[in-house]
KEKE-3310 file (N, C-alpha, C; in steps of 0.2 Angstrom, whole numbers, plus 5000, padded with zeros to 4 digits):
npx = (5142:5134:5135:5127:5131:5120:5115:5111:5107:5111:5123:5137:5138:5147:5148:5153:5168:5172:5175:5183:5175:5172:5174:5158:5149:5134:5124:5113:5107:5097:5084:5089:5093:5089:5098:5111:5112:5116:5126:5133:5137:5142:5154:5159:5159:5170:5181:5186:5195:5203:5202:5193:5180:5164:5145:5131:5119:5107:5091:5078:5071:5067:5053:5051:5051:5063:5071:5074:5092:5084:5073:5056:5053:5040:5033:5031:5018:5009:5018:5017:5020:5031:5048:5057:5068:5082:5092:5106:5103:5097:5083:5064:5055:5050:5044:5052:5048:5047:5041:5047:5058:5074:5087:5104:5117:5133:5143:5157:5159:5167:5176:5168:5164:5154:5139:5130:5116:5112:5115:5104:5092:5096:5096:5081:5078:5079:5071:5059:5061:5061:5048:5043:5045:5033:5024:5017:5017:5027:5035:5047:5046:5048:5057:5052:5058:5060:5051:5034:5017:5001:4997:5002:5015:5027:5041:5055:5067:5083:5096:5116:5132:5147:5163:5164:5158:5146:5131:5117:5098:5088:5071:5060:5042:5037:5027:5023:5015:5004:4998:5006:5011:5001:5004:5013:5019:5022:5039:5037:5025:5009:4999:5001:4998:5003:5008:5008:5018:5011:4999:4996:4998:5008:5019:5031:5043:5052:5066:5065:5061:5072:5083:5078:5079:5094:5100:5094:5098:5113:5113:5110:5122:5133:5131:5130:5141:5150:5151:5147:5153:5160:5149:5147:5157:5157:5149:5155:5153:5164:5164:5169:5162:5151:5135:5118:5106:5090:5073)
npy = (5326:5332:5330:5325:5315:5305:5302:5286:5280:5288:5288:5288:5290:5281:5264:5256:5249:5231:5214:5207:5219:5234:5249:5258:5268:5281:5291:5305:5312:5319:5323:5319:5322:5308:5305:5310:5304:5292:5292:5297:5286:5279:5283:5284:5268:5263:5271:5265:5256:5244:5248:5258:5265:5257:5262:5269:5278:5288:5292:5303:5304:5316:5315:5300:5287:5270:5258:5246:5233:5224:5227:5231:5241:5243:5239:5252:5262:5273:5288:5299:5313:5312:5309:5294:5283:5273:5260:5254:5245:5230:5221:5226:5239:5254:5266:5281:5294:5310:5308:5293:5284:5280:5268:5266:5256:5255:5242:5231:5213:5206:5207:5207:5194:5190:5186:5188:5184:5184:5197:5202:5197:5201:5216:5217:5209:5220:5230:5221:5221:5232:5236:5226:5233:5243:5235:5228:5216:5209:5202:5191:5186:5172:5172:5184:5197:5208:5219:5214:5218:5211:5207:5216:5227:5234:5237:5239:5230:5233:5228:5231:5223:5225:5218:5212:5222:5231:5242:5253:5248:5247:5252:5262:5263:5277:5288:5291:5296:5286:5281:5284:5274:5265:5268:5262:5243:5237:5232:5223:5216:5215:5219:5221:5227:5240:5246:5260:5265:5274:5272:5263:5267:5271:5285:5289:5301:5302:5302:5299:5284:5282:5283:5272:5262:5262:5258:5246:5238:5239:5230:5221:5218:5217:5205:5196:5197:5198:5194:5180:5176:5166:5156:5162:5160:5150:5157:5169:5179:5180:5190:5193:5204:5215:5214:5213:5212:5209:5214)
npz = (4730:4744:4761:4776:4794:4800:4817:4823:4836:4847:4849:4841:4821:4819:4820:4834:4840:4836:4837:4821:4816:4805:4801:4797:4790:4791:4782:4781:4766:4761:4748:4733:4717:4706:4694:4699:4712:4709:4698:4709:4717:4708:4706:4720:4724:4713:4716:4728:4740:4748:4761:4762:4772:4773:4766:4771:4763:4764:4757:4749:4733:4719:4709:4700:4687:4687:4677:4678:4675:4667:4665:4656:4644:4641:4653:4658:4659:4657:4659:4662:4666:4672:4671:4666:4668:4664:4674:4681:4690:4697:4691:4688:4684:4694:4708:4711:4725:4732:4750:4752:4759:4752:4754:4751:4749:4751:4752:4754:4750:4750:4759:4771:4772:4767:4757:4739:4742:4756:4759:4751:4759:4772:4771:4767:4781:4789:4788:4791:4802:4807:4807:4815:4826:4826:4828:4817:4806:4795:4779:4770:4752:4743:4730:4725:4727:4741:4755:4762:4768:4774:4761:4751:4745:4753:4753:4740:4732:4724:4718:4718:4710:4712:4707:4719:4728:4734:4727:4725:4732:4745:4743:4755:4758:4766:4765:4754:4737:4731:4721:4707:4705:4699:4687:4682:4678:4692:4696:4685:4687:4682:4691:4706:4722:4732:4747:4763:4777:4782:4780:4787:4798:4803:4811:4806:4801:4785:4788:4800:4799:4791:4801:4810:4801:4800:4812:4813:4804:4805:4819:4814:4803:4811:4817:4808:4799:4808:4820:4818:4805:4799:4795:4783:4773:4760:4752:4746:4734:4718:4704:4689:4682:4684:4693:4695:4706:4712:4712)
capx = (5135:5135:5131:5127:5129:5115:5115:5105:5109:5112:5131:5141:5136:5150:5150:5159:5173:5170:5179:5180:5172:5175:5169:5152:5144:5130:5126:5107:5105:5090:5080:5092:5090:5091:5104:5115:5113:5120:5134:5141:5138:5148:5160:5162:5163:5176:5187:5187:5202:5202:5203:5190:5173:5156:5142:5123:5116:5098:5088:5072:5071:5059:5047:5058:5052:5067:5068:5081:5094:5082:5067:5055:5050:5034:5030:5028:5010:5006:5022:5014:5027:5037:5055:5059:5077:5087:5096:5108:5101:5093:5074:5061:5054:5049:5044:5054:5047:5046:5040:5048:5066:5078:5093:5110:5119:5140:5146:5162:5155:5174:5178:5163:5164:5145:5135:5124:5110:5113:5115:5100:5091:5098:5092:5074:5074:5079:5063:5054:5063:5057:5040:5040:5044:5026:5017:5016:5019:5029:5037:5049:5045:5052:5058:5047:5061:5057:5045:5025:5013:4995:4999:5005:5020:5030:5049:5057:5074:5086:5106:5122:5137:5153:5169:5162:5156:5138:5127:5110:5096:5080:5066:5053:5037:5034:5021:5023:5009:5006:4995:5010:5013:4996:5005:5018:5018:5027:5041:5036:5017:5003:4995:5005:4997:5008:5006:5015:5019:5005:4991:4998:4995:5012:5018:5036:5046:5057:5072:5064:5062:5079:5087:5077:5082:5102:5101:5092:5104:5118:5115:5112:5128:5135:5130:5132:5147:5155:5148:5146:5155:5163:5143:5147:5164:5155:5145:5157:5151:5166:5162:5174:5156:5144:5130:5111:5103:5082:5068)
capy = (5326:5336:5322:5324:5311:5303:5295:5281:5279:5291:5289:5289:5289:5277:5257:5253:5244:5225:5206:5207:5222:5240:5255:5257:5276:5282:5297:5308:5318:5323:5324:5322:5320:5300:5303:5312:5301:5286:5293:5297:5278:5274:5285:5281:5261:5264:5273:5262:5253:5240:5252:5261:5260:5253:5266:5268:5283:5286:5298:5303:5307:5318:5309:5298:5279:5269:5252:5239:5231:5217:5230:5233:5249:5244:5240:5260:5260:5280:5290:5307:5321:5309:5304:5287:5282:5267:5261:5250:5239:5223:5221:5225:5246:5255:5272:5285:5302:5310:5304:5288:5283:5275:5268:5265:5252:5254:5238:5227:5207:5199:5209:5205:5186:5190:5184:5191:5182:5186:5202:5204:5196:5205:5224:5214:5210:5227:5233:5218:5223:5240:5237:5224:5238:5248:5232:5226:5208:5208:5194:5191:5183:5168:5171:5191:5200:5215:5216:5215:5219:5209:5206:5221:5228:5240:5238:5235:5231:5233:5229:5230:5221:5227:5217:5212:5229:5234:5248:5254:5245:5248:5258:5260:5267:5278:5292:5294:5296:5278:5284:5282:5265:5263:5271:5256:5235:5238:5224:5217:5213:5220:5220:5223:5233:5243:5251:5263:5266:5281:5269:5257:5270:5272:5292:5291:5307:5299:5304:5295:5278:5280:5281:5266:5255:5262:5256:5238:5236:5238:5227:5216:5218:5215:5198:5193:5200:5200:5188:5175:5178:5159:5156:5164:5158:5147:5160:5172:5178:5184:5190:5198:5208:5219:5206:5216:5207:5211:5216)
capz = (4733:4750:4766:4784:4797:4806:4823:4821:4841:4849:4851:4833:4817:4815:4819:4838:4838:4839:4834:4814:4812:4801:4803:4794:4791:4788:4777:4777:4760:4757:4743:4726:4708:4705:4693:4703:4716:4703:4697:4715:4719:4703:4708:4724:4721:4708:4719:4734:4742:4754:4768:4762:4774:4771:4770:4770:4761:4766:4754:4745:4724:4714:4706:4693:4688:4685:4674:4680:4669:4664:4664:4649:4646:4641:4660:4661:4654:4657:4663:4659:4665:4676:4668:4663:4668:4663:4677:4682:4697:4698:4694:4683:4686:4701:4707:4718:4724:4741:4755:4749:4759:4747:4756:4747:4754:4749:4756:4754:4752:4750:4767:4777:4768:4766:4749:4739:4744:4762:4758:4751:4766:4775:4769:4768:4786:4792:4788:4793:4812:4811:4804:4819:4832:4828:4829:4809:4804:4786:4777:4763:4749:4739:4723:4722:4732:4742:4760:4761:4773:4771:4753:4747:4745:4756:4751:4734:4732:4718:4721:4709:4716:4706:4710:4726:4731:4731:4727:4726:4739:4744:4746:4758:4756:4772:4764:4746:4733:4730:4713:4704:4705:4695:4679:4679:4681:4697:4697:4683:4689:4681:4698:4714:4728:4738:4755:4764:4784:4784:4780:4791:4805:4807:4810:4809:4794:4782:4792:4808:4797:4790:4808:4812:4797:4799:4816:4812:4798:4808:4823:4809:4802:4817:4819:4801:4797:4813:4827:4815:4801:4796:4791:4775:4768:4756:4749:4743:4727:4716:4698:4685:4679:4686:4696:4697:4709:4715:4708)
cpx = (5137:5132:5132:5127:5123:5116:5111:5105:5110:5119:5135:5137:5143:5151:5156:5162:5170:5173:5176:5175:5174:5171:5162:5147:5139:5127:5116:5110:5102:5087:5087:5090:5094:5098:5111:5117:5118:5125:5138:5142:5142:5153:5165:5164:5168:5183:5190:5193:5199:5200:5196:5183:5167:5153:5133:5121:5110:5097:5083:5075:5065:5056:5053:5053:5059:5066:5078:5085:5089:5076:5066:5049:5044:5029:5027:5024:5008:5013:5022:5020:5035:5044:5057:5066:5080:5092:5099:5108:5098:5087:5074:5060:5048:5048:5047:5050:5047:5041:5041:5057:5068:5084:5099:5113:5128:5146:5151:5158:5161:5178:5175:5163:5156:5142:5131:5116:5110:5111:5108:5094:5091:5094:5085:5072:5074:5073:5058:5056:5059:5051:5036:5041:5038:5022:5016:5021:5021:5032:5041:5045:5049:5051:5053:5052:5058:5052:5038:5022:5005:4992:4999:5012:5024:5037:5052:5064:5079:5093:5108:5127:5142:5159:5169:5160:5148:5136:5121:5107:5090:5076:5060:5049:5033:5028:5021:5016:5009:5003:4998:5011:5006:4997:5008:5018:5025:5032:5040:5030:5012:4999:4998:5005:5003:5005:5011:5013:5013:4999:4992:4997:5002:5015:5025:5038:5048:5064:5072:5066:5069:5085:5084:5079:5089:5103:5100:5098:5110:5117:5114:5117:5130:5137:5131:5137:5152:5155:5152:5148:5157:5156:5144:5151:5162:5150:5146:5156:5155:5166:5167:5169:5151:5138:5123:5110:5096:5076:5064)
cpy = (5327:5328:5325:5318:5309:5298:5294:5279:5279:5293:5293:5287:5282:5269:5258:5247:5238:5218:5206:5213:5229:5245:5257:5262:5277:5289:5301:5314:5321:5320:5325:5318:5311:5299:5304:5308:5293:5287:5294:5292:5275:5275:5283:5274:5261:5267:5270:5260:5248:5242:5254:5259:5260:5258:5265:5274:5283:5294:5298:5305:5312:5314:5307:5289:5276:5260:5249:5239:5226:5222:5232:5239:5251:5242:5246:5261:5268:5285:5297:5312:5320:5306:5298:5289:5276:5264:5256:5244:5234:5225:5223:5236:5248:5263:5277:5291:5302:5306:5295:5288:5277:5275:5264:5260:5250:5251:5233:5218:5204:5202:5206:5195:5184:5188:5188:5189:5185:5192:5206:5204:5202:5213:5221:5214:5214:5230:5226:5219:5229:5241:5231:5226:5242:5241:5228:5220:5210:5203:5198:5183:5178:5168:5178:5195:5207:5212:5219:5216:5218:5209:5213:5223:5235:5243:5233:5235:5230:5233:5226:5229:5223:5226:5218:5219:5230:5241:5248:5251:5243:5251:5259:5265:5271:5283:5296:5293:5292:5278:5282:5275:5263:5264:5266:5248:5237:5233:5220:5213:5218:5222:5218:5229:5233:5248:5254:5262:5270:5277:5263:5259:5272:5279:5295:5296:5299:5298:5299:5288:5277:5279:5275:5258:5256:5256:5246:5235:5234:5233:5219:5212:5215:5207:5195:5191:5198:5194:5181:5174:5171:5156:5154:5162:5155:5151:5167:5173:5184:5184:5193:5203:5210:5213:5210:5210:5212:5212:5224)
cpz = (4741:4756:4771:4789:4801:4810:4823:4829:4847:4853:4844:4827:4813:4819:4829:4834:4840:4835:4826:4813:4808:4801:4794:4796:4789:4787:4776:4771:4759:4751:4736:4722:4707:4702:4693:4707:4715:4703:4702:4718:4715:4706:4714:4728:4717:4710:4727:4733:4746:4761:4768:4768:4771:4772:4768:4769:4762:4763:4752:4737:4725:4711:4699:4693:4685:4683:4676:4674:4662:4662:4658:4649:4646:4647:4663:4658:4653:4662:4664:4660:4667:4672:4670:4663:4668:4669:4679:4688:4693:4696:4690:4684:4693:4700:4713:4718:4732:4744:4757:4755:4754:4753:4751:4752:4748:4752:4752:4755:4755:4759:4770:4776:4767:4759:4748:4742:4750:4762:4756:4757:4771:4777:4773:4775:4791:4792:4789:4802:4812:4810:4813:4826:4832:4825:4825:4810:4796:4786:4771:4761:4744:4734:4720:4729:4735:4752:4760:4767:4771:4765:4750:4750:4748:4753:4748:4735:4727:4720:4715:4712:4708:4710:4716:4730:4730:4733:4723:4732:4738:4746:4747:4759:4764:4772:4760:4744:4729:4722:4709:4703:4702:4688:4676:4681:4686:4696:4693:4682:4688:4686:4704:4717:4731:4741:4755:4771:4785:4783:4785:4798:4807:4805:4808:4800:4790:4785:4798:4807:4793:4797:4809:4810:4797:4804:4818:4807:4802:4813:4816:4805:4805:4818:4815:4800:4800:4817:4822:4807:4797:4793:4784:4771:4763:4751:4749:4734:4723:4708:4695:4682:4684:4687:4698:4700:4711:4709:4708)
residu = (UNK:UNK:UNK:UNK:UNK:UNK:UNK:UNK:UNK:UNK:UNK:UNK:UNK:UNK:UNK:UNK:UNK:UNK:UNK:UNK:UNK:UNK:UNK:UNK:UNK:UNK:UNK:UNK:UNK:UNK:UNK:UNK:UNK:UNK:UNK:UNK:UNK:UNK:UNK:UNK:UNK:UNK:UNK:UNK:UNK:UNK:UNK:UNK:UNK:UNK:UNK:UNK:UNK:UNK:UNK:UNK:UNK:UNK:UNK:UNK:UNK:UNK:UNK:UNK:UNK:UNK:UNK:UNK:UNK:UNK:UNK:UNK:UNK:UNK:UNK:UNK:UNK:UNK:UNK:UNK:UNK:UNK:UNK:UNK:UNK:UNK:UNK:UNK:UNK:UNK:UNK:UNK:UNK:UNK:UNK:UNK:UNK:UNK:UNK:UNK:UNK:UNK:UNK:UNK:UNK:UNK:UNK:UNK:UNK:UNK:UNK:UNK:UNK:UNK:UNK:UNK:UNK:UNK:UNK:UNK:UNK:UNK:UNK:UNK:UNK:UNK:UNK:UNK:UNK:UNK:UNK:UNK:UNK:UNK:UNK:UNK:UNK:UNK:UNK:UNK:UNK:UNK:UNK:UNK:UNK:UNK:UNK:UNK:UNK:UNK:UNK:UNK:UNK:UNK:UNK:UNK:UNK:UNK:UNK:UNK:UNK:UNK:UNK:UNK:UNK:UNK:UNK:UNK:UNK:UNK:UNK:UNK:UNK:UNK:UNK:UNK:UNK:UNK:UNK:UNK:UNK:UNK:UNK:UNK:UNK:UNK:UNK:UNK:UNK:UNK:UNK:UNK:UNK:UNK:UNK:UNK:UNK:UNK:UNK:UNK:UNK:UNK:UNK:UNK:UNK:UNK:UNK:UNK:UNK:UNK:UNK:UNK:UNK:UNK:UNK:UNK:UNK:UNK:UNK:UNK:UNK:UNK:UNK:UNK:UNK:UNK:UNK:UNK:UNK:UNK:UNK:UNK:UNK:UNK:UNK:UNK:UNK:UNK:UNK:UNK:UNK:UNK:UNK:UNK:UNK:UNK:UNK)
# end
């Protein structure tokens, strides 16, 4: 899969140097086929090293719903032309298509000494930072992963951690054709509204919103990872087996 870097910054696309930290890239796609986009995360986890660095994929899908490990397929009530794909993340089923950013998130835990749970957090309050630079109050929630806005739901999140490594993430609704989520129990929930940034009043592309959650992410990082890294020691999570996490 073809990749360009995006400055989230307007210096590098890659991580300054800083105490405990590794360079950490970020990668615009574009628009690709869901399971395309799979297989080069497996690939890419599977082939890592120690060395290797941490990256953040930022892309849209064609219209695809896809049903977690734990997901039943009879959550997809009406799927008319759209393809059903089985997939290996976390969670129950969800829908991508344009104007939809999905971010990938291909990060080292046992490196950073970060947890899953952290981890997840973390994603979440990346878009709760950039949703609280255009003005919007969001929240996570205990125990229905993902972030809201005025009870509904903006960004889901589905992650797969493989021998301390993760892949997949989350994906935020910035002016997709929400319709769709009307054909499936979103998550699990026969009723879970979801919003998007364009009804929220907010103008920014999918490109725009992906530069602003690389760049929340990372100062995130930073401080996690980096600043504050001793936090996490106790919340190393090392599994002999693939670890879905979200919803």
């Amino acid at each position: 899969m073809e990749s360009s870097p995006v400055n989230v910054d307007g210096s590098s696309c890659q991580t300054p140097a800083a105490p405990h930290a590794w360079p950490f890239l970020v990668h615009w796609l574009g628009c690709v086929p869901y399971c395309d986009a799979v297989q080069s995360m497996r690939s890419r986890t599977e082939a890592r090293r120690l060395e290797s660095p941490d990256e953040l994929w930022l892309l849209e899908h064609p219209p695809v719903f896809t049903l977690g490990q734990a997901g039943r397929r009879g959550h997809v009530r009406d799927a008319g032309t759209i393809p059903v794909v089985r997939s290996d993340r976390g969670g129950q089923v969800t829908y991508h298509g344009p104007g939809q950013l999905v971010a990938y998130l291909l990060f080292d835990l046992h490196r950073a000494r970060v947890g899953v749970r952290q981890i997840v957090e973390t994603l979440e309050q990346a878009v709760v930072d950039i949703l609280g630079q255009a003005g919007i109050a969001a929240s996570r929630r205990q125990g229905a992963p993902g972030v809201y806005v005025r009870g509904r739901k903006i960004a889901s999140i589905g992650l797969r951690v493989r021998s301390g490594r993760t892949f997949h993430g989350i994906s935020i609704n910035v002016d997709l054709d929400l319709s769709h989520f009307d054909r499936i129990d979103t998550c699990g929930f026969s009723v879970l509204p979801m919003t998007r940034l364009a009804d929220l009043g907010v103008g920014w592309s999918v490109e725009e919103s992906g530069r602003r959650f690389a760049a929340s992410l990372r100062r995130l990082l930073r401080v996690r990872a980096g600043g504050v890294r001793s936090e996490f020691r106790s919340s190393i999570v090392a599994r002999p087996e693939p670890s879905p996490v979200g919803r």
